[in-house]
N, CA, C and O atoms as a Tripos MOL2 file, in Angstrom:
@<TRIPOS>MOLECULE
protein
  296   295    74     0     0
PROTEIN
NO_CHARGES

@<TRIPOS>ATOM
      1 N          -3.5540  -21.7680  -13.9800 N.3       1 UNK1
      2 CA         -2.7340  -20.6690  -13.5350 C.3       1 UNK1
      3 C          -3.0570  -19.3930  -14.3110 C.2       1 UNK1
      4 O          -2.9770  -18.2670  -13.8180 O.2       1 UNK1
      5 N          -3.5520  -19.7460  -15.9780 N.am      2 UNK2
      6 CA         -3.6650  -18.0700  -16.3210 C.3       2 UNK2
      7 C          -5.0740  -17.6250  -15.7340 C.2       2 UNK2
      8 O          -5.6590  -16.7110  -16.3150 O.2       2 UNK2
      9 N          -5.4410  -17.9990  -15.0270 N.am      3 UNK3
     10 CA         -7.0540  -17.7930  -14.6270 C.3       3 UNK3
     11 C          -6.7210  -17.2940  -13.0220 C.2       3 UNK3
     12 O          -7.6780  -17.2980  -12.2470 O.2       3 UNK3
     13 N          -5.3680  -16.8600  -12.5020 N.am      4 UNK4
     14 CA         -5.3360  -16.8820  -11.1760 C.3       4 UNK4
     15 C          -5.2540  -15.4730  -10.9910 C.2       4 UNK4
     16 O          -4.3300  -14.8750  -11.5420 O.2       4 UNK4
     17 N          -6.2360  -14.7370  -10.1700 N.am      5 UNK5
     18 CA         -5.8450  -13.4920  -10.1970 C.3       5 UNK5
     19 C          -6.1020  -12.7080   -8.7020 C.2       5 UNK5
     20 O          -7.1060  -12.5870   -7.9990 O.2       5 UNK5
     21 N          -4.8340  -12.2830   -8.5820 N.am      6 UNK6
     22 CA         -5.1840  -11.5710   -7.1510 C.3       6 UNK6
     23 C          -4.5520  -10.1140   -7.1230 C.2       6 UNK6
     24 O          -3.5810   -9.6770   -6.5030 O.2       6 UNK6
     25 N          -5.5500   -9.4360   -8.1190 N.am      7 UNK7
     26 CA         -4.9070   -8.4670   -8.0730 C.3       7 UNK7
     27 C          -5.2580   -7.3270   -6.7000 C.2       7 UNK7
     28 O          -4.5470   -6.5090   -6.1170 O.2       7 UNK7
     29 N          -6.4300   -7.6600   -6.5690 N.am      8 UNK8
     30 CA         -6.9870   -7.0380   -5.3070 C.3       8 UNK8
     31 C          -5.9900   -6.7160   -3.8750 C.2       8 UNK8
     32 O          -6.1260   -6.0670   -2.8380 O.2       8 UNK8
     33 N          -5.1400   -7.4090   -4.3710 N.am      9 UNK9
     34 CA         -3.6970   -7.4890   -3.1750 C.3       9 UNK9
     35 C          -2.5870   -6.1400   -3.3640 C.2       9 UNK9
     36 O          -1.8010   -5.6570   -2.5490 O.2       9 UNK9
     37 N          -2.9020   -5.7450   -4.8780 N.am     10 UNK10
     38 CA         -2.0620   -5.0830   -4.8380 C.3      10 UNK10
     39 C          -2.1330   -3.8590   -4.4960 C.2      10 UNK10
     40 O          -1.1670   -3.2500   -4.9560 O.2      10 UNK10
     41 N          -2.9910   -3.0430   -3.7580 N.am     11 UNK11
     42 CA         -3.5870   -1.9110   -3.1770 C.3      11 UNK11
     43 C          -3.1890   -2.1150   -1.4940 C.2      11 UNK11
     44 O          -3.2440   -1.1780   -0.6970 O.2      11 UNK11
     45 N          -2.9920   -2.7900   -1.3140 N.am     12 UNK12
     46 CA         -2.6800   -3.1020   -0.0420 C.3      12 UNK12
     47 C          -1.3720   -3.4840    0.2250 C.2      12 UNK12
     48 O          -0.9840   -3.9040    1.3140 O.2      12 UNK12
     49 N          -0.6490   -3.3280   -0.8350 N.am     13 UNK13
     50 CA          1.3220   -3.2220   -0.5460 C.3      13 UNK13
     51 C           1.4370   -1.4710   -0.5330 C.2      13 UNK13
     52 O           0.9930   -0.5250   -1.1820 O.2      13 UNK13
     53 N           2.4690   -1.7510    0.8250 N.am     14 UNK14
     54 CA          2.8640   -0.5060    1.0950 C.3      14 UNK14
     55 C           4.1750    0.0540    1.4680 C.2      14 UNK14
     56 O           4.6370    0.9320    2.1980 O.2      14 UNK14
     57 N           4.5900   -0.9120    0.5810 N.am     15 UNK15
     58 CA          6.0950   -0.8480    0.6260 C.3      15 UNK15
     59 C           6.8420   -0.1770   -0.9180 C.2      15 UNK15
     60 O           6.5350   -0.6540   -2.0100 O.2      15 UNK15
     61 N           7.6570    0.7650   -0.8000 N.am     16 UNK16
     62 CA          8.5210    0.9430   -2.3500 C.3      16 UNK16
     63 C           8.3530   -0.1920   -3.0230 C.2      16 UNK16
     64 O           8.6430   -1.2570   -2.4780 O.2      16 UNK16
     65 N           7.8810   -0.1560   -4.2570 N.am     17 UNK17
     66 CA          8.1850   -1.2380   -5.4140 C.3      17 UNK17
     67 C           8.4400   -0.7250   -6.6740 C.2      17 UNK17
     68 O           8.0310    0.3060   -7.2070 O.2      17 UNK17
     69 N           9.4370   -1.9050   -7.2080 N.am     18 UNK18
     70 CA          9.7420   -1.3720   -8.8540 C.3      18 UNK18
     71 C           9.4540   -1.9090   -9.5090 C.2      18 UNK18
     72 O           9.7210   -3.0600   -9.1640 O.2      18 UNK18
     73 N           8.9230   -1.8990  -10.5540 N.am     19 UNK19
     74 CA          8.2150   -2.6100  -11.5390 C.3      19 UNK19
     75 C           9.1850   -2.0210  -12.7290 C.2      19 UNK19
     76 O           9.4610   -0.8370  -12.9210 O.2      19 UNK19
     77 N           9.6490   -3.2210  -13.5130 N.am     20 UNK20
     78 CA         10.4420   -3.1470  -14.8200 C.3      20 UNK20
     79 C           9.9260   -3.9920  -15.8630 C.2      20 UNK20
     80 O          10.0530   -5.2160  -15.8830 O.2      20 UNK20
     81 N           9.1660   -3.0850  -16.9870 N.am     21 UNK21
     82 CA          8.2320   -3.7770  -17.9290 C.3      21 UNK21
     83 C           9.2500   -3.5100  -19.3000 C.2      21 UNK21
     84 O           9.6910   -2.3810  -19.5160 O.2      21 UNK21
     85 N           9.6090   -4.8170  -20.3060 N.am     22 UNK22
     86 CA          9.5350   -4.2450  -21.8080 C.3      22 UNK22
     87 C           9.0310   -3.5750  -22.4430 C.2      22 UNK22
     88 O           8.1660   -3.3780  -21.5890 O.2      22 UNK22
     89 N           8.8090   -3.1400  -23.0080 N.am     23 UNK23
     90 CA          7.9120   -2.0310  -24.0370 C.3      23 UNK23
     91 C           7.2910   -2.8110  -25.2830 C.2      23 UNK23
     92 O           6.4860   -2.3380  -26.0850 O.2      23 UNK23
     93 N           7.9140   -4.3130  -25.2860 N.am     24 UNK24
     94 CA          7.4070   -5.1380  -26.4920 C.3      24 UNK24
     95 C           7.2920   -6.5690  -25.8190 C.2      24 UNK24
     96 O           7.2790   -7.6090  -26.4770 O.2      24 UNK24
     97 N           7.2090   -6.5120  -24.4220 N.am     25 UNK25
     98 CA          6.3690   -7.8290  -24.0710 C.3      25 UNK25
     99 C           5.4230   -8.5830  -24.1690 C.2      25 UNK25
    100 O           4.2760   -8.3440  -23.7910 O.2      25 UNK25
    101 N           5.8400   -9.6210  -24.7160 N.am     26 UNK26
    102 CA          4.5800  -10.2480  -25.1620 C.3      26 UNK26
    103 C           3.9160  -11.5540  -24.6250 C.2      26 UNK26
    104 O           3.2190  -12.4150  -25.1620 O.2      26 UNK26
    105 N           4.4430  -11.3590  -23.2400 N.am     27 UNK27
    106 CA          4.1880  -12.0160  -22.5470 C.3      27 UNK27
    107 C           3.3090  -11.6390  -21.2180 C.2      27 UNK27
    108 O           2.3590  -12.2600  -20.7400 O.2      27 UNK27
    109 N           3.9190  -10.4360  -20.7740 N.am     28 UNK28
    110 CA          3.0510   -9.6330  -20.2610 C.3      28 UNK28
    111 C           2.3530   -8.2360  -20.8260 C.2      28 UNK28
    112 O           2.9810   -7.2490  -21.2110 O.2      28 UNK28
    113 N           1.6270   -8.3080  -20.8070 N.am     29 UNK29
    114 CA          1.3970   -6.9720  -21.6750 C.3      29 UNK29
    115 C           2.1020   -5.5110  -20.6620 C.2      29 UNK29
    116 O           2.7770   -5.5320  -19.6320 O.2      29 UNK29
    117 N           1.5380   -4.2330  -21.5740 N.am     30 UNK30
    118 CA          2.1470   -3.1190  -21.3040 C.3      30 UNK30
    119 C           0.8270   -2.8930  -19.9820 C.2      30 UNK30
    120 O           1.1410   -2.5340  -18.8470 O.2      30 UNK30
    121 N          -1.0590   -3.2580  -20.5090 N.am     31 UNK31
    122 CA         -1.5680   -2.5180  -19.8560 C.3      31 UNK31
    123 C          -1.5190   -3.4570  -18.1720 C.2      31 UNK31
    124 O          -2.1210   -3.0170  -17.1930 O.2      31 UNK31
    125 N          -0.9210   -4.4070  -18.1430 N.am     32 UNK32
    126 CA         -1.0370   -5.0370  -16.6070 C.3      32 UNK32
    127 C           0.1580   -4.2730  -16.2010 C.2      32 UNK32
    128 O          -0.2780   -3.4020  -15.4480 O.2      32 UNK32
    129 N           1.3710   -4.1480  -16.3000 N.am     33 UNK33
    130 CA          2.1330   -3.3560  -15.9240 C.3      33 UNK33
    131 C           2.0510   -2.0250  -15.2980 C.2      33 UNK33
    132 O           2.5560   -1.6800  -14.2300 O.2      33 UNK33
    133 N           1.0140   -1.0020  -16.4950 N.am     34 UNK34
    134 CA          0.2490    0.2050  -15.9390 C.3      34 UNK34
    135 C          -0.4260   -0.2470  -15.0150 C.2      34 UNK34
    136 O          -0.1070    0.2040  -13.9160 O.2      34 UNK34
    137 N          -1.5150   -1.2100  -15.0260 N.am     35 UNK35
    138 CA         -2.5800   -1.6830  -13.8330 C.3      35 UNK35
    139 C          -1.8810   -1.7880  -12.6810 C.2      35 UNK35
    140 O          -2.4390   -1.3370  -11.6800 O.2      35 UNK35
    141 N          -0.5610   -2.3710  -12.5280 N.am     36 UNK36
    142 CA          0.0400   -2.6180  -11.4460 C.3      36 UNK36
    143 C           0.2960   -1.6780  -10.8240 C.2      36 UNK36
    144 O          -0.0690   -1.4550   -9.6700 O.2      36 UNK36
    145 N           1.0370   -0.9230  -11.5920 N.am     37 UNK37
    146 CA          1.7570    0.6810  -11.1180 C.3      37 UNK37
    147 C           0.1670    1.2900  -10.5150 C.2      37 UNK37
    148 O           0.0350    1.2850   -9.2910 O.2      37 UNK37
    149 N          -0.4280    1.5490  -10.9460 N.am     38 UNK38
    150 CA         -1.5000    2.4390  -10.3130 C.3      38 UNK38
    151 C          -2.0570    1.9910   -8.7900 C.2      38 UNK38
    152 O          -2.3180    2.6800   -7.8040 O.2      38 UNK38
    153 N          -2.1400    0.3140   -9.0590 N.am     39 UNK39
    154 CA         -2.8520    0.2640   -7.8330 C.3      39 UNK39
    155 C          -1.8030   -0.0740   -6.3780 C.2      39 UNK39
    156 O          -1.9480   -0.2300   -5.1660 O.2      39 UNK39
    157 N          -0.6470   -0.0650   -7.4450 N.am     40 UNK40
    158 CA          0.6720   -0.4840   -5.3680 C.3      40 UNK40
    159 C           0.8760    1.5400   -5.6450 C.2      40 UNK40
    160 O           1.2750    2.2630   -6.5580 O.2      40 UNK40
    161 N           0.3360    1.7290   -4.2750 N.am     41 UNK41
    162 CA          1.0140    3.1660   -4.1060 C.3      41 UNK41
    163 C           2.2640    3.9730   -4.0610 C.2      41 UNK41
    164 O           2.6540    5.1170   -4.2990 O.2      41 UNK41
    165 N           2.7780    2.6200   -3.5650 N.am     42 UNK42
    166 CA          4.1640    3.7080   -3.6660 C.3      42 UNK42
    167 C           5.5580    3.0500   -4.7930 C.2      42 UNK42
    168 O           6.7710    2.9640   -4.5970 O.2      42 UNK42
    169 N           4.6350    2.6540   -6.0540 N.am     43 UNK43
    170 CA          5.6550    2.4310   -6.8240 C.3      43 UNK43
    171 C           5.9580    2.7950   -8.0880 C.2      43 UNK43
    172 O           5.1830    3.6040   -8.5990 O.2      43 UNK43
    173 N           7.3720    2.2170   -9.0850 N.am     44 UNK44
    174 CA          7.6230    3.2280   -9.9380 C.3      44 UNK44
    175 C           7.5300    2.1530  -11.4570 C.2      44 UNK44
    176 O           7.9340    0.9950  -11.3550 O.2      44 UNK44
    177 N           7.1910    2.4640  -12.2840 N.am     45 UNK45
    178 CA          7.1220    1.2880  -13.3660 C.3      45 UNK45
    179 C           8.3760    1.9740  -14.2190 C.2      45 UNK45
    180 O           8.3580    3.2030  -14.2900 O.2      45 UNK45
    181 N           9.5070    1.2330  -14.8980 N.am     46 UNK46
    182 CA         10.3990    1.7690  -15.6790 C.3      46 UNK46
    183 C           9.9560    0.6060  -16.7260 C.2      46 UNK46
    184 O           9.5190   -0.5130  -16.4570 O.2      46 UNK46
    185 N          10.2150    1.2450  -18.1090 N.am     47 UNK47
    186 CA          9.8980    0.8310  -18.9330 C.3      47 UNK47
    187 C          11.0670    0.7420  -20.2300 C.2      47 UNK47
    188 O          11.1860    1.8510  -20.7510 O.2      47 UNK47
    189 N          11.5880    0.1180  -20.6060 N.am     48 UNK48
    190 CA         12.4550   -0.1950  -21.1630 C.3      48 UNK48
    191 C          12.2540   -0.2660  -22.5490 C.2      48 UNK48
    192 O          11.4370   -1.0640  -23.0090 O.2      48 UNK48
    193 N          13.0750    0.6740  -23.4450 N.am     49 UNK49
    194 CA         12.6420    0.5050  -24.5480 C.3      49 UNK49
    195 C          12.9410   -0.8310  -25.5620 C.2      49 UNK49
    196 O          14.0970   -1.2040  -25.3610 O.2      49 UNK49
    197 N          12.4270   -1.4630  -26.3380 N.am     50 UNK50
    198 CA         12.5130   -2.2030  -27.4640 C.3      50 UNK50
    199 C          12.6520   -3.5630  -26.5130 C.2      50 UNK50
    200 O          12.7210   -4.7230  -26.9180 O.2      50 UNK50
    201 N          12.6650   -3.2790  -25.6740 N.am     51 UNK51
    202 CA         12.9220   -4.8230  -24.7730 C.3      51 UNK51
    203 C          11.6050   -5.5570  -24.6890 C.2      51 UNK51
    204 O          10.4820   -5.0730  -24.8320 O.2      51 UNK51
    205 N          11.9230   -6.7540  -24.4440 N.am     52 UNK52
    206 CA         11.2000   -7.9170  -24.4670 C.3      52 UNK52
    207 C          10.8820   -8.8300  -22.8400 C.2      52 UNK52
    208 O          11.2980   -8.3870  -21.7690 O.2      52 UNK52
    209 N          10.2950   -9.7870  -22.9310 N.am     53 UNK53
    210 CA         10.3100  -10.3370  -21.6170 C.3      53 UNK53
    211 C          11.4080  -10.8170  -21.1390 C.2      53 UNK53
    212 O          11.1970  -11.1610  -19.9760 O.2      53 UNK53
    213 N          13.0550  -11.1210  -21.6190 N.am     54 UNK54
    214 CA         13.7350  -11.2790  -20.9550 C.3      54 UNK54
    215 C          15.1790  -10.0430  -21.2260 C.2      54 UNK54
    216 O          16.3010   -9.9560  -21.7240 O.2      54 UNK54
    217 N          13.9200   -9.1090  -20.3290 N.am     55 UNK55
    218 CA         14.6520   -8.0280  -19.8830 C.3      55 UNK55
    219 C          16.0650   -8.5320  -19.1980 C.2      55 UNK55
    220 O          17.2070   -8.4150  -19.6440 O.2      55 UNK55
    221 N          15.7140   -8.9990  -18.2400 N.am     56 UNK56
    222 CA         16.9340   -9.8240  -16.8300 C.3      56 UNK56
    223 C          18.4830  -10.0850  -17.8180 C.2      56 UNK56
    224 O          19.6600   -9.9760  -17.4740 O.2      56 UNK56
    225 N          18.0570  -10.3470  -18.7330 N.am     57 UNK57
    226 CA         19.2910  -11.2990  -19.4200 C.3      57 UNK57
    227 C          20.2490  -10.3730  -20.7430 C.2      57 UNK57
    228 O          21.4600  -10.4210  -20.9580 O.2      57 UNK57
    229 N          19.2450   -9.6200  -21.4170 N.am     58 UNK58
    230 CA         19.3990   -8.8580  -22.6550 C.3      58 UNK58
    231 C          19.4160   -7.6660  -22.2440 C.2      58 UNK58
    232 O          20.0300   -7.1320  -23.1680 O.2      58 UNK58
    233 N          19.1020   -6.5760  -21.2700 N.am     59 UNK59
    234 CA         19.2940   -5.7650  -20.5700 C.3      59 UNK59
    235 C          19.5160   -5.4280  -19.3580 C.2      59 UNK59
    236 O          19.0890   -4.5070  -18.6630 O.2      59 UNK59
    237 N          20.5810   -6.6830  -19.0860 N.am     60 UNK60
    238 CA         21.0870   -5.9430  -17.6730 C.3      60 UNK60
    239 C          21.4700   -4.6960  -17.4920 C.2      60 UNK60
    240 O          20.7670   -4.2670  -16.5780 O.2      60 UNK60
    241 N          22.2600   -3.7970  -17.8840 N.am     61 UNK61
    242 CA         22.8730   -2.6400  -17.7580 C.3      61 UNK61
    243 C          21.7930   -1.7950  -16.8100 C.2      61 UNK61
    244 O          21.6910   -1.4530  -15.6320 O.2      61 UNK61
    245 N          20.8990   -1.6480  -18.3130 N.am     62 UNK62
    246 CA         19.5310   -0.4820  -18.0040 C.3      62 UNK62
    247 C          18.6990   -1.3710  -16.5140 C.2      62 UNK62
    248 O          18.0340   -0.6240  -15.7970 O.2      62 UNK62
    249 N          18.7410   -2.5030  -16.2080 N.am     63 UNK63
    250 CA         18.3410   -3.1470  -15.2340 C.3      63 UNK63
    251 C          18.7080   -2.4110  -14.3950 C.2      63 UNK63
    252 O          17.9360   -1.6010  -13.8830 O.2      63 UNK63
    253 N          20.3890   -2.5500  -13.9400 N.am     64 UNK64
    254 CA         20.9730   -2.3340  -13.3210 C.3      64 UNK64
    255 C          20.8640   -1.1530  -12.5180 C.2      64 UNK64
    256 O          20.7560   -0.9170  -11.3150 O.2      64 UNK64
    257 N          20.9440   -0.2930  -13.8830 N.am     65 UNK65
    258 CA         21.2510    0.7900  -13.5830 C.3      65 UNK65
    259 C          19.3700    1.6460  -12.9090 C.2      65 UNK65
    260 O          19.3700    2.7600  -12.3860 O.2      65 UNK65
    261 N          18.4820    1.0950  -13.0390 N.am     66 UNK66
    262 CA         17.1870    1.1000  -12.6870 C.3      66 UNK66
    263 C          16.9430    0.8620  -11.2930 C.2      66 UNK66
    264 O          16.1590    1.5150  -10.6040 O.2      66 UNK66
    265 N          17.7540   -0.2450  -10.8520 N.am     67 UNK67
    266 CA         17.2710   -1.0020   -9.8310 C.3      67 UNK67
    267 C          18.1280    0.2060   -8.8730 C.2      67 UNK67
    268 O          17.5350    0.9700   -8.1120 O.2      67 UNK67
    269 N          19.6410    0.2070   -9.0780 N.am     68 UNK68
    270 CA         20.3620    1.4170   -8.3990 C.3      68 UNK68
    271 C          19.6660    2.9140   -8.1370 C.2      68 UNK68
    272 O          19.7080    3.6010   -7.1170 O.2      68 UNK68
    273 N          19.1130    3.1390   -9.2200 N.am     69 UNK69
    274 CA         18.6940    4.7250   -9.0680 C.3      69 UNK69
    275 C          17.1110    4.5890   -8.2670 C.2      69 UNK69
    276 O          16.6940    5.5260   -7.5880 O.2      69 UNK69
    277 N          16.3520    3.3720   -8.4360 N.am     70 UNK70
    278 CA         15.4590    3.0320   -7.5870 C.3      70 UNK70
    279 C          15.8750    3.5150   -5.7510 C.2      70 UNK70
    280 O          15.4390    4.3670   -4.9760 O.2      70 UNK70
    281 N          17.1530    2.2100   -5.6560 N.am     71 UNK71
    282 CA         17.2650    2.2700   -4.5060 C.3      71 UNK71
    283 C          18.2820    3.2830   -3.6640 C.2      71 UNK71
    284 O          18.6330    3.1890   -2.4880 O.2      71 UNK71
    285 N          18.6750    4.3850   -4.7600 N.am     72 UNK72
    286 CA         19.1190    5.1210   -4.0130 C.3      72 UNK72
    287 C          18.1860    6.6340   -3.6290 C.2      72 UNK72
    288 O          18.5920    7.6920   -3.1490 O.2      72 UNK72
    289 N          16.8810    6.2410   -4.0370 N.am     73 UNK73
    290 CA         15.9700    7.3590   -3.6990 C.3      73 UNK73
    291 C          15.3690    6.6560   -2.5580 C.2      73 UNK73
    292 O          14.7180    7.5290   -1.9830 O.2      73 UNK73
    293 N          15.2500    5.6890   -1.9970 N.am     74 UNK74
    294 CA         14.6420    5.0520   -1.0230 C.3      74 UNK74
    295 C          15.3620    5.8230    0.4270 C.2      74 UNK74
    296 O          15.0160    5.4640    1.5530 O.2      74 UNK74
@<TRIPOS>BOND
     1     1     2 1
     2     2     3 1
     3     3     4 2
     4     3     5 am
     5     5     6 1
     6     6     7 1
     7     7     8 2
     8     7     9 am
     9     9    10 1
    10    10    11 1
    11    11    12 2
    12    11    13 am
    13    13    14 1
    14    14    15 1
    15    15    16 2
    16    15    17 am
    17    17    18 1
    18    18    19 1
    19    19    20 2
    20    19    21 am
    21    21    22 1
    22    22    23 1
    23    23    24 2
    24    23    25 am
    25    25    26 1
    26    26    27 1
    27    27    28 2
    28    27    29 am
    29    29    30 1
    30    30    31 1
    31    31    32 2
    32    31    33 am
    33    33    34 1
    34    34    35 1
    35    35    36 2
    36    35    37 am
    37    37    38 1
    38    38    39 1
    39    39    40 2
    40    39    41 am
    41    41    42 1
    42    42    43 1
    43    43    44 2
    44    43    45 am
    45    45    46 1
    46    46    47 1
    47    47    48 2
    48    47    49 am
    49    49    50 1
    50    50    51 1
    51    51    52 2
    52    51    53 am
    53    53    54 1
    54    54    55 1
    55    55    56 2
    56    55    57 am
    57    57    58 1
    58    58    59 1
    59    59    60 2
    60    59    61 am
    61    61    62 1
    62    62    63 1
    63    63    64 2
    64    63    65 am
    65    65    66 1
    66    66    67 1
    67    67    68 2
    68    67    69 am
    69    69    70 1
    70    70    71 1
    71    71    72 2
    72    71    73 am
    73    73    74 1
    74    74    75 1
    75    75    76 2
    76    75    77 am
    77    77    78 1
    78    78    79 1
    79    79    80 2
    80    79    81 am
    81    81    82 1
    82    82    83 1
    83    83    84 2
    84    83    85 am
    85    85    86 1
    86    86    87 1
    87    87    88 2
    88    87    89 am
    89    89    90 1
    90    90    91 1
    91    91    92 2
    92    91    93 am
    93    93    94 1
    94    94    95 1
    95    95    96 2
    96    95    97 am
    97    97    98 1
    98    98    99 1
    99    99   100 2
   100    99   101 am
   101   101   102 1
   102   102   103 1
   103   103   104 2
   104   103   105 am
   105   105   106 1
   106   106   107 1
   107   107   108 2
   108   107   109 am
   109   109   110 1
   110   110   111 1
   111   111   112 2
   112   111   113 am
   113   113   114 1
   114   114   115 1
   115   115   116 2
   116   115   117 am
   117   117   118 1
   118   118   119 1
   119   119   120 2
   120   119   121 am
   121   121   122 1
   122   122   123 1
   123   123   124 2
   124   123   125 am
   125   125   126 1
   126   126   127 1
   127   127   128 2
   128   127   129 am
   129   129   130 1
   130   130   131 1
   131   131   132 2
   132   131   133 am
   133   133   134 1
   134   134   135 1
   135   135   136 2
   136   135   137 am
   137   137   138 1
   138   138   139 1
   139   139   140 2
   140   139   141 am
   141   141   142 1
   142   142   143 1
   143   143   144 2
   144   143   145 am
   145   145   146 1
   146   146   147 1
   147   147   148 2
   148   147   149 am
   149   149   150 1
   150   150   151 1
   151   151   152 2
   152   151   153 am
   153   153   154 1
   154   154   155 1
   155   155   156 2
   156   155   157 am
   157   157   158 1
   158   158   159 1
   159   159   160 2
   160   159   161 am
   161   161   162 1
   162   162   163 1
   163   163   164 2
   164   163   165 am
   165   165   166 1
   166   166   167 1
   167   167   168 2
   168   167   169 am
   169   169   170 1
   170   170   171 1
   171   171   172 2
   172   171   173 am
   173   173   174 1
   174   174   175 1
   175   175   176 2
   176   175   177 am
   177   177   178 1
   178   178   179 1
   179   179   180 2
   180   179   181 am
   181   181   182 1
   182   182   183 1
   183   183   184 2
   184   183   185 am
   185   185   186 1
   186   186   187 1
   187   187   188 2
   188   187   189 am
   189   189   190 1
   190   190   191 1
   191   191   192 2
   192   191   193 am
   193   193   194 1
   194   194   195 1
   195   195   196 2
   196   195   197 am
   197   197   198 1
   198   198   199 1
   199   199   200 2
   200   199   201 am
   201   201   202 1
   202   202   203 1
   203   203   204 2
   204   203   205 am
   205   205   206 1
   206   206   207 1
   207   207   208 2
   208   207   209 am
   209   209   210 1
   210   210   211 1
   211   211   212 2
   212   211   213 am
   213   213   214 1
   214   214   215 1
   215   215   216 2
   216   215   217 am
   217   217   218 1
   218   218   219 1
   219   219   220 2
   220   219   221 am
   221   221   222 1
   222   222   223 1
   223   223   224 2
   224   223   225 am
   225   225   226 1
   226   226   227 1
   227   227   228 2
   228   227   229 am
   229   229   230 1
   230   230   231 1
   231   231   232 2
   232   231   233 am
   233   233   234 1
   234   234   235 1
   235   235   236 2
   236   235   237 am
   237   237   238 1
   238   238   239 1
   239   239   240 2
   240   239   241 am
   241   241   242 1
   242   242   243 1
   243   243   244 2
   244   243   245 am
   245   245   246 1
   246   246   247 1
   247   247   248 2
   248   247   249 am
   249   249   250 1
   250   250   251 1
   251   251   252 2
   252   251   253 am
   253   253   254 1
   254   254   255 1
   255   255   256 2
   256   255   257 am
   257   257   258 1
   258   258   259 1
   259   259   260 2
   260   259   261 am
   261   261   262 1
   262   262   263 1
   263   263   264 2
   264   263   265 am
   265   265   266 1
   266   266   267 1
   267   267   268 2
   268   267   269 am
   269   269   270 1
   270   270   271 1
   271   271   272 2
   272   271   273 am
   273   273   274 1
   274   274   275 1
   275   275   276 2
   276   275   277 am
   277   277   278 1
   278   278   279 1
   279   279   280 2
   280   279   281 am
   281   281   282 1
   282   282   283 1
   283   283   284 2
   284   283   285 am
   285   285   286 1
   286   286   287 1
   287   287   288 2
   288   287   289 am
   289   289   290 1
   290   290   291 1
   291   291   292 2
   292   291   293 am
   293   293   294 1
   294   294   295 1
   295   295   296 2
@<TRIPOS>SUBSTRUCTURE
     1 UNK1         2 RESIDUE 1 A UNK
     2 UNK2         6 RESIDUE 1 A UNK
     3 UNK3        10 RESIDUE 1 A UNK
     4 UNK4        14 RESIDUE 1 A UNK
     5 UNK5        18 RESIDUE 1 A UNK
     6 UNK6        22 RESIDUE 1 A UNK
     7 UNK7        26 RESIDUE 1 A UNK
     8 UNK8        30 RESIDUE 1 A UNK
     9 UNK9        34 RESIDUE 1 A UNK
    10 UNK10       38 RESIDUE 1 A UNK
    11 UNK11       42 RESIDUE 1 A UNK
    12 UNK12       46 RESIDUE 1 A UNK
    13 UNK13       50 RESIDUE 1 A UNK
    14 UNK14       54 RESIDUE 1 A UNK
    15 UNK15       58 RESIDUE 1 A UNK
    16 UNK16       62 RESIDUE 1 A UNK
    17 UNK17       66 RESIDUE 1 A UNK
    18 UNK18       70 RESIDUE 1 A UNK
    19 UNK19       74 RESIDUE 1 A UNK
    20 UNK20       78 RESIDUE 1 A UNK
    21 UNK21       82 RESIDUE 1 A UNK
    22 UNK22       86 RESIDUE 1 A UNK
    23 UNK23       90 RESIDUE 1 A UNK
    24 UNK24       94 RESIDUE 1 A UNK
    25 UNK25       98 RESIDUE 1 A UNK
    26 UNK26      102 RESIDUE 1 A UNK
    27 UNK27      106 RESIDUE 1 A UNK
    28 UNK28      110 RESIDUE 1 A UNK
    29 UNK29      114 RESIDUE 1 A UNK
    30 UNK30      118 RESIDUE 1 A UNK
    31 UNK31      122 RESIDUE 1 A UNK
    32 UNK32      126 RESIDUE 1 A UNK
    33 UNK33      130 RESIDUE 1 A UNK
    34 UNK34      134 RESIDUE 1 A UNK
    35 UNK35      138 RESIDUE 1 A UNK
    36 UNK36      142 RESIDUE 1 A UNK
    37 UNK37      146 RESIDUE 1 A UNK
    38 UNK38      150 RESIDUE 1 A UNK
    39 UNK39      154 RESIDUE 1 A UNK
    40 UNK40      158 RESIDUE 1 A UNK
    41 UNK41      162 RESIDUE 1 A UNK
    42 UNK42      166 RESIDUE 1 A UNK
    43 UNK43      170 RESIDUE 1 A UNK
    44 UNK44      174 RESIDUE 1 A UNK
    45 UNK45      178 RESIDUE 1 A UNK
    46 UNK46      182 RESIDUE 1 A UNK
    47 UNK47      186 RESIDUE 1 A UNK
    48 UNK48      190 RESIDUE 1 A UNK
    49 UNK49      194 RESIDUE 1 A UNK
    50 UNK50      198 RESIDUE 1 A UNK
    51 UNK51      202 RESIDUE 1 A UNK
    52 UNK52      206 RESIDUE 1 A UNK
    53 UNK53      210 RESIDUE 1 A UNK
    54 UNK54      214 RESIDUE 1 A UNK
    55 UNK55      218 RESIDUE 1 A UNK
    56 UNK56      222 RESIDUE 1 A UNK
    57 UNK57      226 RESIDUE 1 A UNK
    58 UNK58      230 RESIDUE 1 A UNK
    59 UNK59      234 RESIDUE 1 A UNK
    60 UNK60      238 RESIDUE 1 A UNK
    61 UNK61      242 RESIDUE 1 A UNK
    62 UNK62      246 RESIDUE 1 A UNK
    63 UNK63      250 RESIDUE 1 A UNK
    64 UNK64      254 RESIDUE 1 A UNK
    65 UNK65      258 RESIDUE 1 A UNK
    66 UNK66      262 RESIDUE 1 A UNK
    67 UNK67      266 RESIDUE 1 A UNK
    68 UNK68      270 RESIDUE 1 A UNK
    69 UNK69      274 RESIDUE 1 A UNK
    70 UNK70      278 RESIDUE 1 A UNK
    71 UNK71      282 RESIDUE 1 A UNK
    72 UNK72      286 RESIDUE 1 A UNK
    73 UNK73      290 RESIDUE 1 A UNK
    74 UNK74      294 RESIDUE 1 A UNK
């Protein structure tokens, strides 16, 4: 599975997407996150400070409040 890569897919979503990265993930890094953001066109990477990979759990609020201001520009 860490050998699986399709990133080539992601140039070809063309739908709003949000991408919510830690700033100290160490699970995913920071630069696949950037990679992502660049190649889906129409999306927004928020980046969370001091957070970790379990953003979901330890920062809901700023989640929250991300995912809302996301979808109220849609």
């Amino acid at each position: 599975m860490l050998e699986f890569d399709e990133s080539e897919i992601l140039a070809r979503i063309n739908v709003p997407c949000l991408l919510i990265e830690g700033e100290k993930d160490y699970k995913t890094s920071m630069g696949v996150a950037l990679y992502m953001s660049k190649k889906i066109k129409k999306s927004k990477l928020v980046i969370i400070k001091n957070a970790t990979h379990d953003n979901n759990i330890r920062n809901s609020k700023k989640i929250n409040k991300s995912i809302e201001q996301f979808l109220s520009g849609l």
